[in-house]
C-alpha positions, 0 to 999 in steps of 0.5 A: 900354417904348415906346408903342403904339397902343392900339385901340378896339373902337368898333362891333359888328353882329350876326345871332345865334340870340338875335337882332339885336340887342346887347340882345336878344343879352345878355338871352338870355346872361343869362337862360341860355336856349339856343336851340336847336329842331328844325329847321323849314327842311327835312325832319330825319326821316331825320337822326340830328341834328334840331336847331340854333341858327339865325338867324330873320328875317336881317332883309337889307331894311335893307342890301341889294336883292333883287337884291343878295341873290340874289346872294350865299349866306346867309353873306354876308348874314349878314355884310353885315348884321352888318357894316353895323351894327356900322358904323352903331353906331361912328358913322363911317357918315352919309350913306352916306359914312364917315371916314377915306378910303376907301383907309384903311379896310379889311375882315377876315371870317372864315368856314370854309365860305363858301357852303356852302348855295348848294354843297349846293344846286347839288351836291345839290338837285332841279330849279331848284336841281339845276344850277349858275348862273353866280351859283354860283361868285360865292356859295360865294368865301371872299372873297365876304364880305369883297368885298360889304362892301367894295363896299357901304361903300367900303372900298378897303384890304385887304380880307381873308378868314381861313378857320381853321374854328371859329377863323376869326372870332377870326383876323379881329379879331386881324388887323384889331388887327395891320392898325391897329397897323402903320398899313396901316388906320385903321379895321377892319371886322373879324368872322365869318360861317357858315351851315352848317345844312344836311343834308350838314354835320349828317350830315358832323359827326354821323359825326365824332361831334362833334354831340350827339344829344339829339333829344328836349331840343334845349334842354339839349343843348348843356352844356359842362363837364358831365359829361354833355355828349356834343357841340356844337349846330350854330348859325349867325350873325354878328358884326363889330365896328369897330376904330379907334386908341383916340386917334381914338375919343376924339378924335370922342367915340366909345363904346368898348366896350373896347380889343383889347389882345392877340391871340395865335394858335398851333397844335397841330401834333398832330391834324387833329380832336382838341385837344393833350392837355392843352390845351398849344396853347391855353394858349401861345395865352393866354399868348401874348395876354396878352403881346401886352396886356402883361398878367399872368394876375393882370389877367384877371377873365373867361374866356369859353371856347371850351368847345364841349360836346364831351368832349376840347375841353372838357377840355384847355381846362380844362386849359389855364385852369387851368394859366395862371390857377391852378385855379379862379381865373378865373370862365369861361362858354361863349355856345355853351350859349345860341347853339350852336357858328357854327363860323367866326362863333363867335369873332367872336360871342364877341369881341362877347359879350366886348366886352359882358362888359367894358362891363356889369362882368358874365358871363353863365352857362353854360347846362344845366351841371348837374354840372361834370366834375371833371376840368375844374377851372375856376370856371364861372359858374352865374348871372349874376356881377359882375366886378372891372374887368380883362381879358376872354380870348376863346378860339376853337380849331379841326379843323386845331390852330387857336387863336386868343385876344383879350385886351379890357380896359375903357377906364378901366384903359388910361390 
C-alpha cells in the first residue's frame, strides 16, 4: 500500500470546567472529581435543572483587547483562547509571526450553537441588554469563531466552521487531518467551542429529557454507563489542537502528542433525537476510522466514549464497542463524568484528553460509576489505568445521527 502523509498532533489549548491548563486539566481526569456545581452566574430558583460545568475565570486578557472582547460571544472567546495556546504550545508562533506562510495555514472550528449567549441576551434580556446592537449579528455568525482566529493569527487558508452539535468538535479535527493530507494546508488549527449555560438552552434540553435532575448532588450527577444514570450535565469550553505532517514536526524537532491516524464520520439516518438501535452508525463510524489509520480493533488499547450519561446514548455506544472490539476487551472511560457534555466543544476536548491518554500510556476513569448497567457490556475504567502503546478511539455522536470518530496512536508505533 502507498505512503501517506502521517499527521502530527503538535499543539493543544484549552479552556475547560478543570481548568486552563493540560496539567490542571489531566489531574482533575485522573482524580475522577466532576465539576459540576450549582450555578452561580444568574438565578436557577425557577429551574428544573440548577447545575452545569462551567468554565471559571476564561482568562481572555492574554489574547485578546477589551475592546476585541466586546465584540465577540463568549464562544468565541473561549476559542481564541484555546486556539492561541495550542499555537504557543506547538511552538510555530514567535514573535507574532508563525510558519509556513500565511496563505498555508488554515483554521477548522466546531461549534452548535455559536452565540448562543449574545441571542438569549439580545432576544430575551431587559433593559441595556433588551435590543439587538449592530455588535449582535457579528457575535451569534457561526464562522465568527473561525474568522477571529484567523485574523488574530493570520491564517489565510480555509478557514472553516462545522456545526454538527454534540459532534462538531470531533468533525473539525477530522477536517483539519483531511485539509493536510490533500495538501490544501500545511499547518491546521483545528478544534471546538460551545457556551450554552444559559436559561433558555437548560429549559429547552430539560424539556427534551435529556438533562439529569439530581439537584441535590450536582456532583454525582453526571454517571455514564451506570445503571442509575438519568442524563447528561450541561458543560461548557474549549479545545483546539495544532496539526501538521509528522515530517514537518520531526524536521523542527517538535513534540508530538501523537499522530491523527484516522477519522471516520457517518450518519444514522433514523431519528433527529435518538441513537440508531444498537449503536450501528457509531459502530460503522469506528469501523470506518480504523480503516482510514489502517488499523485492526486488535491495535486500539483505549476507547474514550462519548458516553453522555443518558440511558439510549450510553447503551447503543456500548452496543457498538462491544460488538467491533469483543465484549469487554477494550478499557473505556467517559471525560463528560468530570467536565460534563460541551455539546459542539465536547469532541474536541475529548481529542485533546486523547492526545494526553496517548503521551501519558494511561486512561483516566470514569467518574460516579458505581453499578455498571449490565446491558452496556464494556470494560469501564474504574481508576487510573496503564495502558499498552497502541491506538486511542475518540468517539463524538450528535441530535440529527451525527457521528464522528478520531483514531490517534503514539508516535514510536507509526515508524
Amino acid at each position: 500500500m502507498a505512503d501517506r502523509v502521517q499527521v502530527a498532533v503538535t499543539g493543544l489549548g484549552v479552556r475547560t470546567p478543570a481548568g486552563h491548563r493540560l496539567d490542571d486539566l489531566w489531574e482533575t481526569l485522573a482524580g475522577g472529581r466532576s465539576t459540576a456545581r450549582t450555578i452561580t452566574s444568574f438565578p436557577v430558583d425557577d429551574l428544573p435543572v440548577t447545575f452545569a460545568c462551567q468554565v471559571g475565570d476564561v482568562g481572555w486578557e492574554e489574547h485578546v483587547t477589551a475592546r476585541q472582547a466586546r465584540r465577540m460571544d463568549r464562544t468565541t472567546v473561549l476559542a481564541v483562547c484555546a486556539a492561541a495556546e495550542a499555537l504557543a504550545d506547538a511552538g510555530v508562533e514567535a514573535g507574532g509571526h508563525l510558519q509556513p506562510p500565511p496563505e498555508r495555514r488554515a483554521v477548522v472550528a466546531g461549534t452548535g450553537w455559536a452565540g448562543n449567549a449574545t441571542y438569549e441576551q439580545a432576544m430575551l434580556g431587559q433593559g441595556d441588554r433588551g435590543a439587538p446592537t449592530p455588535l449582535t449579528v457579528l457575535k451569534i455568525m457561526h464562522n465568527a469563531v473561525p474568522a477571529w482566529i484567523s485574523m488574530r493569527h493570520q491564517i489565510m487558508g480555509p478557514s472553516l466552521t462545522v456545526s454538527t452539535a454534540c459532534a462538531s468538535g470531533g468533525h473539525a479535527i477530522g477536517e483539519g487531518l483531511r485539509l493536510i493530507r490533500e495538501g490544501s494546508a500545511d499547518l491546521v488549527v483545528a478544534g471546538g467551542a460551545e457556551a450554552c449555560v444559559s436559561p433558555t438552552v437548560l429549559l429547552a434540553f430539560h424539556r427534551c429529557r435529556a438533562l439529569s435532575t439530581r439537584v441535590a448532588d450536582p456532583e454525582g450527577a453526571s454517571r455514564p454507563f451506570d445503571a442509575d444514570r438519568d442524563g447528561f450535565v450541561m458543560g461548557e469550553g474549549a479545545a483546539f489542537v495544532v496539526l501538521e505532517r509528522l515530517e514537518d514536526a520531526v524536521r523542527r524537532d517538535a513534540r508530538v502528542y501523537a499522530v491523527l491516524a484516522g477519522y471516520g464520520r457517518t450518519s444514522d439516518a433514523y431519528h433527529l433525537t435518538m441513537p440508531a438501535p444498537g449503536g450501528g452508525g457509531a459502530e460503522r463510524c469506528m469501523r470506518q476510522a480504523l480503516a482510514d489509520a489502517r488499523l485492526s480493533p486488535a491495535e486500539v488499547v483505549h476507547v474514550n466514549a462519548h458516553g453522555t450519561s443518558t440511558r439510549l446514548n450510553d447503551l447503543a455506544e456500548a452496543q457498538a464497542i462491544s460488538r467491533l472490539f469483543g465484549p469487554g476487551k477494550v478499557p473505556v472511560t467517559a471525560s463528560k463524568s468530570v467536565i460534563g457534555h460541551s455539546l459542539g466543544a465536547a469532541g474536541a476536548i475529548e481529542a485533546v484528553i486523547s492526545a494526553l491518554t496517548v503521551r501519558a500510556g494511561a486512561a483516566p476513569p470514569i467518574a460516579n460509576l458505581d453499578t455498571l448497567d449490565p446491558e452496556c457490556d464494556v470494560d469501564v475504567v474504574r481508576a487510573p489505568r496503564a495502558l499498552e502503546p497502541g491506538a486511542v478511539v475518540s468517539n463524538s455522536f450528535a441530535f440529527g445521527g451525527h457521528n464522528a470518530s478520531l483514531v490517534l496512536t503514539p508516535y514510536a508505533t507509526r515508524n
